[in-house]
N, C-alpha and C positions, 0 to 999 in steps of 0.2 A: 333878329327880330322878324316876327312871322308878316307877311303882309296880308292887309285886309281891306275886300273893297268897300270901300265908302263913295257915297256924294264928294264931288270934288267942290273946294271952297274958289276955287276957281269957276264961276256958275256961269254959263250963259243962258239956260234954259234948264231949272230943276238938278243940273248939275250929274247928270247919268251918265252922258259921252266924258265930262271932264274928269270922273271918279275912274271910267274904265283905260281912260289914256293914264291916268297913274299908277293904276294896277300892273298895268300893261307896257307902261314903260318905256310911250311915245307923245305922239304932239297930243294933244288932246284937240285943236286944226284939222286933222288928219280921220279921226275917230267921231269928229260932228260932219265932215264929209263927207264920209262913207256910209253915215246913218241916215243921209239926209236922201241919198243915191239910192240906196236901199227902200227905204219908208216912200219916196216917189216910185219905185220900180214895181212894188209889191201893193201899188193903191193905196197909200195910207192907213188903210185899215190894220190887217196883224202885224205891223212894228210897231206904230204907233200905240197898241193895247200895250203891247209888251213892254213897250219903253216908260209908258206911264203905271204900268205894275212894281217895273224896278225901280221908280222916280217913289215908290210907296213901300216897296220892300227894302231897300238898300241904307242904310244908318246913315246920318250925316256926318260929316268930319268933325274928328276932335283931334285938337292938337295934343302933340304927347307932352305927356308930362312931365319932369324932368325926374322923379321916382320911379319910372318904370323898371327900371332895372333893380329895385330895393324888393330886399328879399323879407317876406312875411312873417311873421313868428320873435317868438324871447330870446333873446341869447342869456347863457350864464356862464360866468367869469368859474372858472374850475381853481 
């Protein structure tokens, strides 16, 4: 299964840092400290645009579905 980033339903704020810690495949802790480090280092200004872009571009989470794996189309009995 391919992975895809989404909003993490894990939310503390818009859910951007929690979506990229799951993509990413660490704490999501870790990933709101680093942004936070950042976004102060850089004047609030270009992360903060950035982060509220992805907080707009980025799909929200959906649980999977338990048919994901069912495959499309008729079958016929031969």
């Amino acid at each position: 299964m391919q992975k895809k980033l989404t909003k993490s339903k894990n939310k503390v704020f818009l859910g951007v840092c929690g979506g990229i810690a799951d993509y990413l495949g660490v704490d999501p802790t870790m990933i709101r400290l680093i942004a936070v480090v950042l976004i102060a280092c850089t004047g609030f200004f270009p992360l903060t645009i950035i982060y509220l872009v992805a907080a707009v571009i980025m799909p929200d989470y959906q649980e999977p579905s338990k048919h994901d794996d069912a495959v499309d189309g008729e079958f016929k009995e031969k």
